[in-house]
matplotlib code that plots the C-alpha trace (Angstrom):
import matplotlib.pyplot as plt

x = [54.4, 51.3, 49.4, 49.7, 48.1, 50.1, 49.3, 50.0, 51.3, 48.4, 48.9, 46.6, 48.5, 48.0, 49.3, 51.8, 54.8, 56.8, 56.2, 58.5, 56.7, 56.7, 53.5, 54.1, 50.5, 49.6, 53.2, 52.7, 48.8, 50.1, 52.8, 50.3, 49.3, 53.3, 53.3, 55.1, 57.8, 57.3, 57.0, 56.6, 56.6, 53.6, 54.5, 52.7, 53.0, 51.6, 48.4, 48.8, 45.7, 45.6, 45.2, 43.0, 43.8, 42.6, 42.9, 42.1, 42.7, 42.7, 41.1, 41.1, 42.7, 46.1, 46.1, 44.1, 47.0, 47.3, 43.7, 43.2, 46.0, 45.2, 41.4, 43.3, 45.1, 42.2, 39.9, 42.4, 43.4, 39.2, 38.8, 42.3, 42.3, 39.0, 40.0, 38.4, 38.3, 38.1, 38.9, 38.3, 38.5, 36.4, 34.6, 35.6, 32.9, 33.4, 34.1, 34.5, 30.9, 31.3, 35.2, 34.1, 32.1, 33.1, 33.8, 36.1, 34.7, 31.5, 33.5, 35.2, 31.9, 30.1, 32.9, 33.5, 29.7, 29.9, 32.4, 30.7, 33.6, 36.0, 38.7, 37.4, 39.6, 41.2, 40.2, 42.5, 41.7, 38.3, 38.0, 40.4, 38.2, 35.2, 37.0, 37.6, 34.4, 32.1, 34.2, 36.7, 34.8, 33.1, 36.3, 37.4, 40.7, 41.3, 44.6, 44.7, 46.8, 45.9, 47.3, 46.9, 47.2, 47.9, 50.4, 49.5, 48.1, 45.5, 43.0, 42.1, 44.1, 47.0, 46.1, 43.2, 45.4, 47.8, 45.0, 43.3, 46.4, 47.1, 43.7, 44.8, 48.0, 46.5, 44.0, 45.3, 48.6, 50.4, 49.7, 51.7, 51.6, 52.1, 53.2, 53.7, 55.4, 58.4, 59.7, 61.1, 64.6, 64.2, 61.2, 61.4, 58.0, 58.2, 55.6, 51.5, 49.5, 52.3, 54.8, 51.4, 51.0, 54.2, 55.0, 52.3, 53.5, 55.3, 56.3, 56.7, 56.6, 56.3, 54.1, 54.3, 54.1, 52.4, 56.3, 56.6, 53.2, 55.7, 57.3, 53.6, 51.9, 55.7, 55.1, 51.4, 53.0, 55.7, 53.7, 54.5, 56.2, 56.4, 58.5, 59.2, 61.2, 60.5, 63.1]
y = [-16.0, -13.9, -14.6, -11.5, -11.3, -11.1, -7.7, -7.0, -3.1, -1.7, 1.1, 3.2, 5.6, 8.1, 11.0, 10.2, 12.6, 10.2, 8.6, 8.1, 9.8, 13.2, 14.4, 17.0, 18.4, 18.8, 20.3, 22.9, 23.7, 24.2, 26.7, 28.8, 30.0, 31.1, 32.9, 30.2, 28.9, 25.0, 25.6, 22.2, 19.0, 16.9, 12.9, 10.1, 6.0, 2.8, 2.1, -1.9, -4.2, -7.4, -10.7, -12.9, -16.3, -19.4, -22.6, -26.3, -29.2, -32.7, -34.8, -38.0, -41.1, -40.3, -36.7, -37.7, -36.9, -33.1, -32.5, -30.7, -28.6, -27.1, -26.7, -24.4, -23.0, -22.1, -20.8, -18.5, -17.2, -17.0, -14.6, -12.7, -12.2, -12.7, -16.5, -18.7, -22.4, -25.7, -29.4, -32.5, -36.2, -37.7, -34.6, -30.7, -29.1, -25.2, -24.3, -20.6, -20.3, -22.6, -21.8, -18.3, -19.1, -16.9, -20.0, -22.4, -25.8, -24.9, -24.1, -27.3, -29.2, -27.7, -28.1, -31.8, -32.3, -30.2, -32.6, -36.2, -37.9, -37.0, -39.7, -41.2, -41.7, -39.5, -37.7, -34.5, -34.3, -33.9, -32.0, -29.5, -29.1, -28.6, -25.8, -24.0, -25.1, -24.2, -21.2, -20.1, -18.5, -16.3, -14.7, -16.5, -17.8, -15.0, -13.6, -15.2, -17.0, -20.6, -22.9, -27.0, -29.2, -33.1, -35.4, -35.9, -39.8, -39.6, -42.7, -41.3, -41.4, -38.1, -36.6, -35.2, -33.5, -32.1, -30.8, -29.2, -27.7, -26.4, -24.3, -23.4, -21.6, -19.6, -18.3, -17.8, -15.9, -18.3, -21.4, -22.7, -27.0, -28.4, -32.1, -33.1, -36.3, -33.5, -33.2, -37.2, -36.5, -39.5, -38.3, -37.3, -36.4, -39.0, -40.5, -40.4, -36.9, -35.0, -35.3, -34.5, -31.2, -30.4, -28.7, -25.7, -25.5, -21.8, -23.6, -26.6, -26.5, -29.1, -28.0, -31.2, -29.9, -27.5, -25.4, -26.2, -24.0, -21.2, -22.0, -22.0, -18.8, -17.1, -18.7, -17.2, -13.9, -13.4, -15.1, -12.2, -14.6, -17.7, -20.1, -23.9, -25.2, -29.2, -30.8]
z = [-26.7, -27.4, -30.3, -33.2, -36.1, -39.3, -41.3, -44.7, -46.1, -48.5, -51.3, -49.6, -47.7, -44.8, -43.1, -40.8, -38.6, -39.1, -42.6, -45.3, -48.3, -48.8, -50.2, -52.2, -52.9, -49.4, -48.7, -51.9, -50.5, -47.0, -48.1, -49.7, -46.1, -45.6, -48.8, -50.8, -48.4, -47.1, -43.4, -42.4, -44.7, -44.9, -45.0, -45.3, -45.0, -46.6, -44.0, -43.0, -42.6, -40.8, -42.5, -42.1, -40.0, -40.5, -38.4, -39.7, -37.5, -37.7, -35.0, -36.8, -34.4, -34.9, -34.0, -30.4, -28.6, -29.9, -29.8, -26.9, -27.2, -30.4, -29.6, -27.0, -29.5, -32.0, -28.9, -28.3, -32.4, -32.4, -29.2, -29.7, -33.8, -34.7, -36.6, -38.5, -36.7, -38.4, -37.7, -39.5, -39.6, -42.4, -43.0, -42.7, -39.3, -38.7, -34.9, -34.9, -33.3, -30.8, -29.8, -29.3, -26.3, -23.2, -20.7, -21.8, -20.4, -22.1, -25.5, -25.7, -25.1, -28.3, -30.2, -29.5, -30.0, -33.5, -34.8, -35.1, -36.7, -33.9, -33.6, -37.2, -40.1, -42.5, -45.3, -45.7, -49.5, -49.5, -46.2, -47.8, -50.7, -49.1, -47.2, -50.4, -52.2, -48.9, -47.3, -49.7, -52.3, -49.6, -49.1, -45.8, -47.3, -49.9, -48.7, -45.7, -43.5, -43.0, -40.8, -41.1, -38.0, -39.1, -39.6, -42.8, -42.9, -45.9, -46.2, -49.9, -53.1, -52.3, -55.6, -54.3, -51.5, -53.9, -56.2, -53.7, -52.0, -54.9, -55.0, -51.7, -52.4, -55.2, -52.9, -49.8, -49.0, -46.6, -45.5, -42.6, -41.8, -38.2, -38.3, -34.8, -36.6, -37.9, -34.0, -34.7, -36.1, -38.4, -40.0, -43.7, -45.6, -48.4, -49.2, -48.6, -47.9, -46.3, -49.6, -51.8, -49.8, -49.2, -51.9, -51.2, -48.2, -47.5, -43.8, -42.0, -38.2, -35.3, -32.8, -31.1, -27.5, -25.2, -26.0, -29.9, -29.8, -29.2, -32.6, -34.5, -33.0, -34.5, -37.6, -37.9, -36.7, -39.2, -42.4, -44.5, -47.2, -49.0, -48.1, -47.5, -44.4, -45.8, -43.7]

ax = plt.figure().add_subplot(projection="3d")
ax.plot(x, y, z, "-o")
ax.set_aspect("equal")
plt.show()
């Protein structure tokens, strides 16, 4: 499945052969030139604009496993949509710059370099904060679509998580959360960082293998609304 951007419908409109609003100024104007009679009806249609995407991983110990396959993930979302990249473990490091490195060997090296605390512990909260505090009043999660990697084991007080979440969801239009720990049919979110983010979640995937990606890159597509798929 090919990653596509999610877009959103602006007021703006344009002229369009096939749009859906008749505009009736340009129709009047242009029957002035066949003495009055509407010769052919001028239409226009909302103009749509891509959203933003945004990508923050965790690559603290207990993700190791899924590491690689979402730095794959994020390379790709930075060269085919123009995404913003982040991963953390006990601090938040930006990637974009690195993952957009023509050769892929080389952009996997920078990255992995770029992030010290790779396979460290986890601090989801404050990494999350200093997303929005660093990057999110710059307009890089303003509308957009941001997508979490991690299954949601938080060393710091889960508070912190769900206040900062909630900054999140006011800012951003849709953020989607992949828990590779949601793929175990036993598994309910409950307790610890995952139940104090829940909540701003709009939706809940797996992503737990190289064919669960299939199931995120749809979710990024079709993030037009809120919504939360908790079980």
């Amino acid at each position: 499945l090919p990653l596509v951007p999610p877009s959103r419908t602006r007021r703006r409109t344009q002229r369009a052969r096939k749009g859906n609003q008749l505009d009736l100024r340009a129709t009047l104007r242009a029957s002035h030139r066949t003495g009055g009679d509407p010769i052919r009806l001028i239409k226009r249609s909302r103009t749509t604009k891509l959203r933003r995407v945004v990508l923050i991983a965790d690559v603290s110990g207990s993700m190791e496993p899924y590491a690689r396959i979402y730095l794959h993930l994020m390379r790709g979302a930075v060269q085919a949509l123009g995404a913003e990249a982040f991963v953390f473990a006990t601090h938040l490091t930006r990637l974009t710059r690195p993952l957009a490195t023509s050769q892929p060997d080389v952009a996997y090296k920078k990255a992995a370099d770029a992030a010290t605390d790779w396979s460290g512990g986890t601090r989801i909260g404050p990494s999350i904060k200093t997303f929005i505090d660093d990057f999110g009043r710059r307009g890089i999660a303003r509308g957009a679509v941001v997508v979490i990697v991690s299954d949601g084991w938080e060393i710091e007080d889960p508070e912190i998580l769900t206040t900062h979440m909630a900054r999140l969801s006011r800012l951003s239009h849709h953020i989607i959360w992949v828990n590779p720990r949601k793929a175990v049919a036993s598994y309910r979110p409950l307790v610890g960082g995952m139940a104090a983010a829940l909540p701003h979640v709009d939706t809940f995937v797996s992503g737990h293998s190289m064919n669960a990606l299939n199931e995120v890159m749809a979710a990024i597509a079709g993030a037009s609304e809120r919504r939360v798929d908790a079980c």
